[in-house]
C-alpha positions as a printed Julia matrix, in Angstrom:
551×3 Matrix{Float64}:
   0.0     0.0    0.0
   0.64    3.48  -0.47
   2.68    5.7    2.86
   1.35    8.78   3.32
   3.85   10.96   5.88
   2.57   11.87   8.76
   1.91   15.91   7.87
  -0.91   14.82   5.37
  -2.35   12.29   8.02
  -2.34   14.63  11.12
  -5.25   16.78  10.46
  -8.07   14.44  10.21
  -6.27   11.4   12.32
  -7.03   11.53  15.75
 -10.43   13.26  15.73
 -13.41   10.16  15.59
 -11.24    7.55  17.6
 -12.44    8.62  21.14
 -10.47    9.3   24.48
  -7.36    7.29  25.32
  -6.29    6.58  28.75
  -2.71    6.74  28.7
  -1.95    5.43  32.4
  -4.07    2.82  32.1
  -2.32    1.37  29.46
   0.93    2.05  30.5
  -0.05    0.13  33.89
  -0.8    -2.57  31.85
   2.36   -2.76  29.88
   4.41   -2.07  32.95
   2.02   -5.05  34.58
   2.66   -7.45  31.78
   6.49   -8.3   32.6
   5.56   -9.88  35.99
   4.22  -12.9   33.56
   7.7   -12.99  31.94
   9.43  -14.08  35.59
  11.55  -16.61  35.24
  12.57  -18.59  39.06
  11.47  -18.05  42.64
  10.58  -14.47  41.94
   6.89  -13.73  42.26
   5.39  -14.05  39.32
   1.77  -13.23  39.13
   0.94  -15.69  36.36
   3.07  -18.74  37.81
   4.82  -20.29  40.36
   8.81  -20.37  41.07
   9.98  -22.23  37.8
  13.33  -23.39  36.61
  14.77  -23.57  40.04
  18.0   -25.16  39.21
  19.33  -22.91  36.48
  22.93  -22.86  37.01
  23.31  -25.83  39.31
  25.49  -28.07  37.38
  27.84  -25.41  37.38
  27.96  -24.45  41.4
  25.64  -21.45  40.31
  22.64  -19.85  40.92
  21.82  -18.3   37.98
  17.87  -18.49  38.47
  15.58  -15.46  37.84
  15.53  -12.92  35.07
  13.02  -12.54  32.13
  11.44  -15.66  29.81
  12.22  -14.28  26.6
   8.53  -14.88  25.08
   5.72  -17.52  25.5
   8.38  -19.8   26.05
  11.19  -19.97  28.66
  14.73  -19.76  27.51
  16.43  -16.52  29.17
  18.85  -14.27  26.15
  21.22  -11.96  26.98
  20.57  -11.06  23.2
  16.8    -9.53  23.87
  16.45   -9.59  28.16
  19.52   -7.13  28.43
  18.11   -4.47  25.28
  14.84   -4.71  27.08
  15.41   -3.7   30.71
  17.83   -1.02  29.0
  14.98    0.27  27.02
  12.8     0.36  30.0
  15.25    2.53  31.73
  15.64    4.78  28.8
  11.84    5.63  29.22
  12.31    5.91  32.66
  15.65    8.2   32.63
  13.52   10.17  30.24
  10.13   10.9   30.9
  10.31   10.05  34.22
   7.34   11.64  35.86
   4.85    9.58  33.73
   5.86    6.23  35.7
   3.72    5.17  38.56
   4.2     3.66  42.06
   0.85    1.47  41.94
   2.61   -1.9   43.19
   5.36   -3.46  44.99
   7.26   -5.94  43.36
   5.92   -9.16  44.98
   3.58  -10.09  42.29
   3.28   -6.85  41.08
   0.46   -6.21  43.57
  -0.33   -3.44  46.08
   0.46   -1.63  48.25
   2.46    1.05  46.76
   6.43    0.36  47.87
   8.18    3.83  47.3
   9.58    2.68  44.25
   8.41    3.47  40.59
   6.99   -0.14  39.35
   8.6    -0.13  36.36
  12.03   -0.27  38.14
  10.54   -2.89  40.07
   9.77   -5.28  37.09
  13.28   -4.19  35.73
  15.01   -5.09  39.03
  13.71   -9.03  38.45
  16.16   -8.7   34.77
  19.12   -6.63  36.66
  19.44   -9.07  39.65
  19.92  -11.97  37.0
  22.42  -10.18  34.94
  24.68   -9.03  37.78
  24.33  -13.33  38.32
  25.44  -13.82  35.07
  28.84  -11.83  35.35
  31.4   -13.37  37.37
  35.54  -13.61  37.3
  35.53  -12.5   33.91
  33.7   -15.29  32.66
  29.7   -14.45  31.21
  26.63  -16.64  30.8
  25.02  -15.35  28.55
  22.04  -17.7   27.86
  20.31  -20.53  29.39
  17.89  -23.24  27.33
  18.28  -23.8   23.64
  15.44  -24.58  20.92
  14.36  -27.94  22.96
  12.39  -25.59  25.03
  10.17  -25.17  22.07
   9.07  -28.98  22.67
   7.06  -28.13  25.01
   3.91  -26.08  25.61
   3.25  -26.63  29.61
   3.11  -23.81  31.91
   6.75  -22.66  33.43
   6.53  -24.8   36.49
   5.33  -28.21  34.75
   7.64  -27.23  31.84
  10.69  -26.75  34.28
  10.21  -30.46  35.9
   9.79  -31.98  32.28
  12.6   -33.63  30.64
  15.73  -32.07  29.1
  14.18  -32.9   25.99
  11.64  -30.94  26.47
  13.32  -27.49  28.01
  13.17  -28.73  31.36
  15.52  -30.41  33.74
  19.07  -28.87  33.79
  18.84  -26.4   31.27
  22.14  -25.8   28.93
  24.21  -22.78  29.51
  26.71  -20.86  27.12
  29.43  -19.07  28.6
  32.26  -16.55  27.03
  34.83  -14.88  28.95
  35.64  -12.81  25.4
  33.04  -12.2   23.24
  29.37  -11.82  22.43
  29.91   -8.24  21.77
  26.47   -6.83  21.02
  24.83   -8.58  24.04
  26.97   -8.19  26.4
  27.48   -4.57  25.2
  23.81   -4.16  25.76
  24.3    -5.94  29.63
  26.25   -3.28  30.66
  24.31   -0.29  29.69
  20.86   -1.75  31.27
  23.55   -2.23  34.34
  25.25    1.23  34.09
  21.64    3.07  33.5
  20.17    0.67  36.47
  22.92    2.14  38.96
  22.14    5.57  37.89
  18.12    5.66  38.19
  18.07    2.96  41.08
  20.89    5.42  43.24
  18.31    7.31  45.35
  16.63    4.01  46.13
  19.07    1.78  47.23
  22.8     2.8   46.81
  24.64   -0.38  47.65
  22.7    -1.84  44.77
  22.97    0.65  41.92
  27.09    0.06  43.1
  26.4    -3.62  42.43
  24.85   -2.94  39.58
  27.76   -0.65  37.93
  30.46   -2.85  39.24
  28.59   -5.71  37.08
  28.48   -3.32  34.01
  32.16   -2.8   34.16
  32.73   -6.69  34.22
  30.52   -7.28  31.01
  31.85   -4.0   29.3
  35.83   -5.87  29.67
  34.54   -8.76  28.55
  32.87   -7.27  25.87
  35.53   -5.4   24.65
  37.8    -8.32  24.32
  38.71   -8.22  20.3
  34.72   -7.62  19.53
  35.32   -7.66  16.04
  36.19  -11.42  16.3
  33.54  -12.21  18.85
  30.72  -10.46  17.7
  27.28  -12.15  17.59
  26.96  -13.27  13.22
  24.94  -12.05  10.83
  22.7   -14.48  10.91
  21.95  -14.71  14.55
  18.72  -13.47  14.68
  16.73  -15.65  11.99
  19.02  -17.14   9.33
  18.96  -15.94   5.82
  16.45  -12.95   5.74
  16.54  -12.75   9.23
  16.93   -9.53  11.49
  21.32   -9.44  12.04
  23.36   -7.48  14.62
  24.72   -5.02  12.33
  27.9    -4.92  13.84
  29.25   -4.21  17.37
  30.62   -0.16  17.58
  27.43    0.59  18.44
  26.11   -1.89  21.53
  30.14   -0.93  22.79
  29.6     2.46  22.07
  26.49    2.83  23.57
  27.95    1.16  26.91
  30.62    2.92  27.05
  28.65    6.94  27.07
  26.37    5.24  30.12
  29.62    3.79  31.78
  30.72    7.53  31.49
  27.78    9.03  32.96
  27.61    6.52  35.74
  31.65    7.0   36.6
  32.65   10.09  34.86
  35.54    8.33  33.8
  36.93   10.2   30.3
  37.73    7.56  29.1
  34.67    5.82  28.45
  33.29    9.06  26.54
  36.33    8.96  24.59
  35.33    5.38  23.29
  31.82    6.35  23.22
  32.69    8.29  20.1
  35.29    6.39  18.7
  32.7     3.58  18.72
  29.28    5.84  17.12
  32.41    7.08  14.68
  32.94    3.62  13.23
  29.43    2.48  13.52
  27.25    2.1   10.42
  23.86    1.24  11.67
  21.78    4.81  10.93
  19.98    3.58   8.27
  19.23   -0.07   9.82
  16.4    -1.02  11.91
  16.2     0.31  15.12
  15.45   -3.05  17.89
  17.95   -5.48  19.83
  20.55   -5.83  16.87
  20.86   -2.28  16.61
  21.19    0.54  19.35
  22.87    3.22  17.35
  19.57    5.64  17.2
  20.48    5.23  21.2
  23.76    6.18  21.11
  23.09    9.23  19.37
  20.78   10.2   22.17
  23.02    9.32  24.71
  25.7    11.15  22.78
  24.14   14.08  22.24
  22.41   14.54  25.67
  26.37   14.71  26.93
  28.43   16.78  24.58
  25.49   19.03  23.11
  27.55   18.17  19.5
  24.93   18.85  17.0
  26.5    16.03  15.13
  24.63   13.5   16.7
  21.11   15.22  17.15
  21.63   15.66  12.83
  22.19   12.04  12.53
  19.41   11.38  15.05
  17.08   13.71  12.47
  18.01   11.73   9.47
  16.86    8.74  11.37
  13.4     9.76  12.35
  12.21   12.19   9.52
  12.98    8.95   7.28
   9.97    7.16   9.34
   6.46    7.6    7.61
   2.81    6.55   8.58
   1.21    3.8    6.51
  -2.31    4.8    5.2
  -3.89    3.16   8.45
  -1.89    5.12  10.49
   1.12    3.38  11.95
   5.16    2.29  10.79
   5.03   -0.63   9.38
   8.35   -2.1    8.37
   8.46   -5.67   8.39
   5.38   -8.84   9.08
   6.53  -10.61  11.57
   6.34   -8.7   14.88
   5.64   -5.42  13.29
   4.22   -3.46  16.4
   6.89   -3.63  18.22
   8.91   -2.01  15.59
   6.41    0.76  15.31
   6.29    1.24  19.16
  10.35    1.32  18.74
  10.21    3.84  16.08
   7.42    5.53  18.43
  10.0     5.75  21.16
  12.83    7.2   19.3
  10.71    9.95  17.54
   9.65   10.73  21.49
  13.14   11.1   22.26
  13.91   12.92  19.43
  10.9    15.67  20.19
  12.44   15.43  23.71
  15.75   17.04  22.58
  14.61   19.07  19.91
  10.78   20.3   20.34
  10.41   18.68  16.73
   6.49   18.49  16.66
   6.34   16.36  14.1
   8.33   13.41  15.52
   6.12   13.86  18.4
   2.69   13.21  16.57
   4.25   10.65  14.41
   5.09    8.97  17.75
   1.79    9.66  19.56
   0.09    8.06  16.02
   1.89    4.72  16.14
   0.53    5.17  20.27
  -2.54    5.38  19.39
  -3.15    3.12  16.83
  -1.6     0.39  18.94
  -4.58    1.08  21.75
  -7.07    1.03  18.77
  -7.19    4.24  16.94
  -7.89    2.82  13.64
 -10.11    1.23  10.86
 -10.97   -2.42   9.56
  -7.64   -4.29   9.76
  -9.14   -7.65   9.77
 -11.81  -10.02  11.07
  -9.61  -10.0   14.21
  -8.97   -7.08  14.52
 -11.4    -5.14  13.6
 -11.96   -0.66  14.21
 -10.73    0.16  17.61
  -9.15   -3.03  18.42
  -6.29   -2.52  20.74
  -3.71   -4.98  20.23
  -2.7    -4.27  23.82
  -4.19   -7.1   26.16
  -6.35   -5.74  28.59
  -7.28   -2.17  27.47
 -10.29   -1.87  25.55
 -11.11    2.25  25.88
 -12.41    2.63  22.52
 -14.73   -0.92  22.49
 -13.19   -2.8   19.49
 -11.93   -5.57  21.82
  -8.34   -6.96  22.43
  -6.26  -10.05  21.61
  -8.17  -13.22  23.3
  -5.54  -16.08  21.9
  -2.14  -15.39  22.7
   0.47  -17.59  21.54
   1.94  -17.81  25.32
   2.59  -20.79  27.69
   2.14  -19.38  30.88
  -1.31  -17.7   29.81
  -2.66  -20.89  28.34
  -1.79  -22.65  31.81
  -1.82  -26.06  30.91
  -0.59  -28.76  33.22
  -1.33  -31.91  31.45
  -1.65  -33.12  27.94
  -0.56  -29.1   26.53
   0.14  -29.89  22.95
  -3.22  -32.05  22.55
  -4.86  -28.73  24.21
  -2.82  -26.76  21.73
  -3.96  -28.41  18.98
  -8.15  -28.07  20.16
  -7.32  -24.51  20.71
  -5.17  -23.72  17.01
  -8.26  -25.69  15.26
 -10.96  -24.1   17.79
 -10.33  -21.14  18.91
 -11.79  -20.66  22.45
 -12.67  -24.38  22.86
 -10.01  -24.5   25.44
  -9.93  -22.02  28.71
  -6.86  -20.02  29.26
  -6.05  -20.19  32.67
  -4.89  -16.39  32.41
  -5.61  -13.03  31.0
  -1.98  -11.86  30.16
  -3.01   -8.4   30.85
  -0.49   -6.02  29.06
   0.76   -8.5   26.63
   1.27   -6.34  23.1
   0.6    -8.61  20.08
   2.92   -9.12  17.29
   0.56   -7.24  14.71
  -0.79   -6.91  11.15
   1.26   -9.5    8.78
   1.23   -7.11   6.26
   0.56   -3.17   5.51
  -2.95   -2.42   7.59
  -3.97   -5.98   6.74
  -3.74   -9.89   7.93
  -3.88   -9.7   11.99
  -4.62  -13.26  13.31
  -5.6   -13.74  16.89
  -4.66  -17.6   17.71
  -2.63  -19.41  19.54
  -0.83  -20.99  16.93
  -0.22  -17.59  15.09
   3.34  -16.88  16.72
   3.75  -13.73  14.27
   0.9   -12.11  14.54
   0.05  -13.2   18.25
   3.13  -14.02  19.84
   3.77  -11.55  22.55
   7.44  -11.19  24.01
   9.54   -9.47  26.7
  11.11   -6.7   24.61
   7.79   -6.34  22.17
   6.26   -3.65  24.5
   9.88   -2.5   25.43
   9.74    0.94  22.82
   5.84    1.24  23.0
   5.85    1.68  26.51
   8.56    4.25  26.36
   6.64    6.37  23.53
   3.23    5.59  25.73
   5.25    7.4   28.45
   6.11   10.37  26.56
   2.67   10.96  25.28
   0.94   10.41  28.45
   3.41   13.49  29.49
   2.96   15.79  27.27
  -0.93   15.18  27.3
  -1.25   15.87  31.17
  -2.58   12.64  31.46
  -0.45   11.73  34.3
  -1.72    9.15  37.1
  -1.65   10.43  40.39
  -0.4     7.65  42.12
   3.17    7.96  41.57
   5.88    9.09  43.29
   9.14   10.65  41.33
   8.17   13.44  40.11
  11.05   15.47  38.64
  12.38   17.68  41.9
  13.09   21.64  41.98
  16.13   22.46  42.68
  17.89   25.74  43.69
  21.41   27.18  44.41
  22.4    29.85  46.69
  26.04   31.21  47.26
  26.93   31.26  50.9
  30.02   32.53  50.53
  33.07   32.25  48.25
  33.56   28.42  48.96
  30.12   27.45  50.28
  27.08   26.72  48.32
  23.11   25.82  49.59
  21.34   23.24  47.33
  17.66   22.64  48.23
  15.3    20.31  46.77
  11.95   19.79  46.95
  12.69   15.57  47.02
  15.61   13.98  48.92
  18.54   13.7   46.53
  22.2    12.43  46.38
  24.91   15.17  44.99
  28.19   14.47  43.96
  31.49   17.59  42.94
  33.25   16.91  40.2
  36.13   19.09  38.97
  36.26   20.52  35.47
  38.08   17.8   34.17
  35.75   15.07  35.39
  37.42   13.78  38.78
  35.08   12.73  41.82
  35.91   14.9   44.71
  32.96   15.08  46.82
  29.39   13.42  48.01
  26.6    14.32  49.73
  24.19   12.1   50.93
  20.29   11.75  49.88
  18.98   14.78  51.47
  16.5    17.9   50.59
  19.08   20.38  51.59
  22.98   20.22  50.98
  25.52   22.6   52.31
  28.46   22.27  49.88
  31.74   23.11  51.24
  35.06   23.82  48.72
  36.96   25.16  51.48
  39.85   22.46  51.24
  39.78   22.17  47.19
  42.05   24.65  44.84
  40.27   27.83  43.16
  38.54   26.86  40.01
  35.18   25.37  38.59
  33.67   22.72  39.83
  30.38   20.47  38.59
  28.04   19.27  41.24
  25.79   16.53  39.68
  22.9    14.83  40.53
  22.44   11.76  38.36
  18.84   10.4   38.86
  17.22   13.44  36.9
  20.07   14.56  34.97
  20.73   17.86  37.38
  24.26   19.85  37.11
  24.96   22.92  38.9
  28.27   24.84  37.63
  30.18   26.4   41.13
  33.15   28.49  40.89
  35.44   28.62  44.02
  37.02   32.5   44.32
């Protein structure tokens, strides 16, 4: 079908579709990773699964994210997706709600934004996964596939079916991209999660160092092939300069360390991704972001540009790019136009992202007998009345203790003959198999209605945006952006106040840590024992830098 851009299409777009409600759905796709729990870790849809991950080699290396309806854990997608998470988060932070605590993602309210609560299950397993320079990097293999039980029946099944003592792969050089991508969900984790719990967010940077070494370890040689992520035709990695890179400018802001920014752009330099898809094989769109947010070089905001005024609208409304799994690559482009408008005001990229938003929750025509005007293809959220996705292609939902494949097999050939034992609220379908066209809703379907970790990883970021800029905010949540202010006391001495409790760190000019202040609403800052000169007081969570200069 024809693409119409998204200046023709915004005039008449949004007007007959009805009212969204932007934290509800983002509760729901914040909700939804609580099903993807992998171990003794509270998952809301089953019990503690795969309890012995690990154990053959004297490890625990339990927990972490299933990476779709089935169960084997990737370093490849789980690692891109809590970093994407954060990304949102770092971003467009006060849109993120405390609703839940993180024991089965249930109330009451814990003092911590839920998203970083869901994240937290993916960040304890990676800082497992890293240890004396040695990496595993994925557990479970394509046997799991044999098998269709729910997690816990699955996990006491036979090797030959996924279960038992699952395979791991190690490296202690290698695996570039994923591993690149380990340590910036790490680095990111230990700057957001530093007013929460300090001794964790050290944990968690001390881990991102380990997989950034390992990482780095002749990359060229090690990095993940071509064909890694579906054979001939498939999605590929596109390289490693820009996972490293990527790592490397959130190493930087989490140390301060010059080096890291130095490799930073060394790495976006040699990196040749702008014009390749933007998901978990390619990150550069991110590093421009990140690049750009810490050197102000318009360089990378122009390259960021290119990126995002090449996305158009299809005639339906939404980026479509590829069949299989094609929301999630609109709610990815959706996310990076959000950033985009975040550093640049571009209106434009902003409604382009709030249209792929929108159609996602059902702001649309006739797509098929499945999905037909206002279906969301978000589980859950029906605002508009077109329904939502009722046959996910998804163990856990489907529930099935005994005799799963037989049940399969009712289900494929009669849809709704068998009872899923679950709603997976949140869950965001695959999508259309072609151009505003071809959505099937059954359980067999695993392109159109498979629904995966990282497939609501960009929409909910973009969601987040949107529901920001629209004032749509829930008011239920509890880190909202803090004031600050500076006074001079005297020559040496400065007053920071803030209207939340924060954690402030001096830096000199040149980047060394000289100084800390613990979490606190006020902060007297004393220079009296450090030489003349400028100094940068930082705080990290929201991005705040004050520049002193001691007389």
């Amino acid at each position: 079908m024809k693409k119409i851009t998204l200046i023709i299409l915004i005039g008449s777009y949004f007007i007959s579709y009805g009212q969204h409600d932007y934290p509800k759905a983002q509760y729901l796709s914040t909700y939804f990773l609580g099903a993807q729990r992998c171990g003794n870790t509270d998952s809301w849809i089953h019990g503690a699964c795969h309890t012995t991950d690990g154990q053959e080699l004297g490890l625990d290396l339990t927990g972490g994210w299933h990476d779709c309806g089935d169960y084997i854990k990737f370093h490849h997608t789980g690692p891109f997706t809590a970093l994407m998470y954060l990304i949102g988060y770092d971003n467009f932070g006060a849109a993120y709600a405390d609703d839940y605590s993180q024991s089965n993602s249930a109330p009451p309210s814990n003092g911590i934004p839920d998203i970083l609560d869901e994240v937290k299950i993916e960040t304890d397993y990676l800082i497992k996964c890293v240890k004396n320079g040695t990496a595993y990097w994925q557990i479970s293999d394509k046997k799991d596939h044999n098998s269709f039980s729910e997690p816990v029946t699955q996990s006491e099944e036979s090797t030959e079916n996924g279960g038992g003592s699952r395979i791991v792969y190690t490296t202690k050089d290698g695996h570039s991209n994923a591993l690149g991508n380990a340590a910036s969900s790490l680095a990111l984790m230990s700057i957001v999660y530093q007013s929460f719990d300090n001794q964790y967010a050290e944990n968690c940077l001390n881990a991102a160092k380990e997989y950034y070494i390992i990482a780095t370890k002749n990359p060229k040689a090690t990095e993940d092939p071509d064909d890694f992520y579906g054979g001939q035709g498939g999605l590929s990695t596109k390289g490693f300069a820009d996972e490293l890179g990527l790592a490397a400018a959130i190493l930087f802001r989490a140390t301060q360390d010059n080096i890291y920014l130095v490799s930073a752009e060394k790495y976006s330099a040699s990196s040749t991704n702008l014009w390749d898809d933007f998901y978990y094989g390619n990150v550069h769109p991110l590093l421009q972001v990140e690049l750009y947010k810490l050197t102000q070089n318009s360089t990378y905001l122009n390259t960021l540009a290119l990126k995002v005024n090449n996305y158009q609208l299809s005639s339906c409304g939404y980026y479509h790019n590829t069949n299989w799994g094609s929301l999630p690559f609109a709610g990815n482009a959706a996310f990076l136009a959000a950033l985009y408008h975040n550093l640049s005001g571009n209106s434009t990229a902003y409604d382009f992202a709030k249209s792929n938003i929108n159609f996602i929750l059902g702001s649309h025509g006739n797509i098929s007998a499945d999905a037909p005007a206002k279906f969301s293809f978000l589980i859950g959220y029906d605002e508009l009345g077109g329904g939502y996705p009722q046959y996910p292609h998804h163990g856990p939902a489907f529930g099935k203790t005994k005799n799963a494949w037989e049940k399969y097999n009712n289900e494929k050939n009669n849809p709704g003959s068998e009872i899923y034992l679950h709603e997976l609220k949140g869950g965001l379908a695959g999508g259309p198999e072609s151009e505003c066209a071809n959505f099937v809703d059954n359980i067999d379907n695993y392109v159109s209605s498979e629904y995966c970790t990282y497939y609501g990883a960009g929409f909910l970021g973009g969601l987040a945006a949107v529901n920001s800029i629209e004032n749509n905010l829930t008011s239920n949540k509890k880190n909202d952006i803090p004031t600050f202010t500076l006074d001079y006391l005297s020559r040496s001495r400065v007053k920071i106040k803030s209207t939340s409790p924060t954690k402030l760190t001096v830096y000199t000019i040149e980047g060394k840590q000289v100084l800390t202040s613990e979490n606190a609403t006020q902060h007297i800052i004393s220079l009296d024992r450090l030489k003349t000169g400028v100094y940068l007081i930082k705080e990290k969570v929201f991005g705040k830098t004050f520049k002193v200069i001691k007389k």
